[in-house]
C-alpha positions, -999 to +999 in steps of 0.1 A: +412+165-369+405+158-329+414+121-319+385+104-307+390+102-267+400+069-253+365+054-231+365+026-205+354+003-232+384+005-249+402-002-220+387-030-211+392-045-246+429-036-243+429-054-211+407-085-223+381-081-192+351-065-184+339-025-177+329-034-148+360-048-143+379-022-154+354+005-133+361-019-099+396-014-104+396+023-105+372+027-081+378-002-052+412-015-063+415-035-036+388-061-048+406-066-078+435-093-086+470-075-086+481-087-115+444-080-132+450-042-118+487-045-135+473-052-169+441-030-164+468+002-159+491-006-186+462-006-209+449+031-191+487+043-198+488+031-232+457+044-243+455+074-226+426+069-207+414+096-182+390+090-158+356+107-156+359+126-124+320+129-122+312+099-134+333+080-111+317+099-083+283+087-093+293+051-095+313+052-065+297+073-045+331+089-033+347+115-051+382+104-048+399+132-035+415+140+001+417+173+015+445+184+037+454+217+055+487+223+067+504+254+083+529+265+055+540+250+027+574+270+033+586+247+057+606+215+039+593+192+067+560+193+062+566+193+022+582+157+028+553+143+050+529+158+023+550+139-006+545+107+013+508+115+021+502+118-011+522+089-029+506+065-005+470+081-014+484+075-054+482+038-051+447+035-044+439+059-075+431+088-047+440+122-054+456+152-026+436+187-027+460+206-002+457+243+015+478+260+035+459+278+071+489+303+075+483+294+112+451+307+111+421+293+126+401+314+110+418+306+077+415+269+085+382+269+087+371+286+057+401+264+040+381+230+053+345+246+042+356+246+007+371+212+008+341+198+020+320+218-007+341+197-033+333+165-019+362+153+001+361+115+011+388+123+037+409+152+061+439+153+070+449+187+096+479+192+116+481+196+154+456+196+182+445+234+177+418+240+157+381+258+156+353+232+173+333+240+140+357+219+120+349+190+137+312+197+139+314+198+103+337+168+097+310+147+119+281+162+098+297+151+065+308+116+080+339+116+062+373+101+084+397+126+097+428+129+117+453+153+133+487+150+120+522+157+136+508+152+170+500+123+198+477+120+231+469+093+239+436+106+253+427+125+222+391+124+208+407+119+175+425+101+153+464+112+154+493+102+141+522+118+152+549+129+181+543+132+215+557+168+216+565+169+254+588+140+251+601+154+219+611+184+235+626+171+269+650+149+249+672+181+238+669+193+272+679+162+285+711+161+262+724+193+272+718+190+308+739+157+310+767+177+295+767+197+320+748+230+310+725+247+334+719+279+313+697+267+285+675+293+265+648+286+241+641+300+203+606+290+199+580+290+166+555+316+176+531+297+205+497+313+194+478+288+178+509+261+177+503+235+201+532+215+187+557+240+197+537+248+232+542+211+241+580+212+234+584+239+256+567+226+279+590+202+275+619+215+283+604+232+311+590+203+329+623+184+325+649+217+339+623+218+365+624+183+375+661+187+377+657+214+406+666+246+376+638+273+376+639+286+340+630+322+332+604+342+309+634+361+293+649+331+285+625+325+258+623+339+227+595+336+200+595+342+165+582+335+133+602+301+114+621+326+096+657+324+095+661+360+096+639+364+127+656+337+146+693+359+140+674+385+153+658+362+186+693+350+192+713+385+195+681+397+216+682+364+240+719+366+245+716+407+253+688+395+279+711+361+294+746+368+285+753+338+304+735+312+286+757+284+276+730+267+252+699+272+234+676+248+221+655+258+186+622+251+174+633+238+143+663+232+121+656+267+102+656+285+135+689+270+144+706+278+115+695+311+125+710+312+158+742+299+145+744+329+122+739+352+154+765+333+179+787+338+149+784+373+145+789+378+186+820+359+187+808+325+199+826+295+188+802+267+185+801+243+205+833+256+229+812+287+236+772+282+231+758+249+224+725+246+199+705+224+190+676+223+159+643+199+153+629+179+129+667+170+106+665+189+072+687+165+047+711+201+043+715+200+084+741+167+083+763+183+056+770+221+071+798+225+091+796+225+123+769+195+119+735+203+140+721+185+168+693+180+161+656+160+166+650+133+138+611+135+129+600+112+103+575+130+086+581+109+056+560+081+078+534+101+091+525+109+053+524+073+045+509+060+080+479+089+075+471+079+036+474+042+050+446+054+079+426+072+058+422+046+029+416+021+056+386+042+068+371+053+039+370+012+021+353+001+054+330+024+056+341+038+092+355+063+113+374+046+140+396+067+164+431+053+161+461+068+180+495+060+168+529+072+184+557+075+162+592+081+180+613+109+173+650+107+183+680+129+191+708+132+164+742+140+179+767+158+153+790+187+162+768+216+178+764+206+212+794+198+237+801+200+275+799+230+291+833+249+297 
């Protein structure tokens, strides 16, 4: 025989207040007591209770649910941001719809069409590059938004994020200090990746400003592939034999790299320096440590659920640019040139 399903009346008794109590808490938790909202979800665990997703719509007018696009969900350090995006989104009874763009533009789009279609109260994308139709369609739904993983202080929309040039000087700063004028590059593919253009650009603008003219062939691109960034490494040291460092896109290109100056011979860091991005929890425990950039995507998660919850209770869609710092980890793969 089918057990009769748990309704918000029920809850409500279990509790000892109101539905409309008990439909305030689920659907503006905020203008409800703490302890009242305690009680009201003990009694919603106990019993079983499940929401009515349409019905809560209708009351609420907002569907509950946040849309997010992100490149890949391959790469561990947009997982973490993610996990924190959507534990933050949790606590106010919000639920993550996520798709993955495959650094596509064209994929994007059609990804943040069907979000929209399914009522979205809120966007989160990644970067600065994206199709101008997004936004057209973001403004026509009137729903907040923001660009993750990136900051400009002039930028037309919210972003939470790094301010990728610095980011990527920092490295390059590091390894010119100890002494190394032959610096290459193994860089995430630059088409429709504004996050890794602005970290090369980084590096650039600081050799530059330090009198050193860095070349094309210096400058490898390939997919964040492990595999591909063995590959980039033999080809950039058959290209500049006399590089004495290279700095990496991101932690899983590095480890690439070190696979590569192991297989030519080069002791790490006596022979080649190399540095990473973003520190991977695995990167601290392989021998020789990485060098590497500390981004804390665990914060941009929470900062962007904290935005976007922000938004969408007062109604608004303020731009707000926040900065978050990343910093340079020193551990064993860098050293002074011989």
């Amino acid at each position: 025989m089918q057990t009769k399903k748990p309704t918000l009346q029920d809850v409500a008794d279990a509790a000892g207040v109101s539905t409309a109590t008990v439909s305030r808490s689920l659907n503006q938790p905020d203008k409800v007591k703490p302890e009242v909202r305690e009680t009201i979800n003990t009694a919603i665990k106990s019993l079983g209770y499940v929401p009515h997703g349409a019905a809560r719509a209708l009351a609420s007018r907002r569907s509950h649910t946040i849309g997010a696009v992100v490149p890949t969900i391959d790469n561990a350090i947009f997982s973490e941001a993610i996990q924190y995006l959507q534990h933050g989104l949790s606590q106010h009874n919000y639920t993550l719809l996520l798709a993955q763009s495959a650094y596509s533009q064209e994929e994007e789009l059609r990804e943040v069409q069907a979000l929209l279609s399914r009522g979205i109260d809120g966007l989160v994308l990644v970067g600065e590059d994206h199709d101008p139709a997004i936004f057209e369609l973001v403004k026509q739904y009137r729903i907040p938004y923001l660009n993750l993983w990136t900051y400009r202080p002039d930028s037309p929309h919210s972003c939470i994020g790094l301010d990728n040039v610095l980011a990527g000087q920092q490295p390059a700063k590091h390894l010119y200090e100890l002494g190394h004028r032959k610096i290459g590059v193994i860089t995430a593919i630059l088409k429709n990746n504004d996050r890794a253009r602005q970290r090369l650009l980084g590096v650039r603008s600081y050799l530059e400003a330090q009198g050193l003219q860095p070349e094309d062939k210096q400058v490898a691109e390939c997919r964040y592939s492990g595999e591909q960034a063995r590959q980039a490494m033999h080809e950039l040291m058959a290209r500049c034999p006399d590089l004495t460092a290279v700095i990496c896109g991101n932690d899983i290109l590095a480890l690439g790299a070190l696979c590569a100056a192991r297989e030519l011979g080069l002791a790490v860091p006596e022979d080649i320096s190399v540095t990473g991005f973003d520190n991977l929890e695995i990167i601290s425990v392989l021998s020789p440590a990485l060098t590497t950039m500390h981004a804390p995507s665990r914060r941009m998660g929470a900062q962007a659920a904290e935005y976007l919850i922000q938004q969408i209770q007062a109604g608004t869609n303020d731009v707000e640019r926040v900065e978050i710092q990343a910093d340079l980890i020193v551990r064993e793969t860098t050293g002074p040139v011989k």
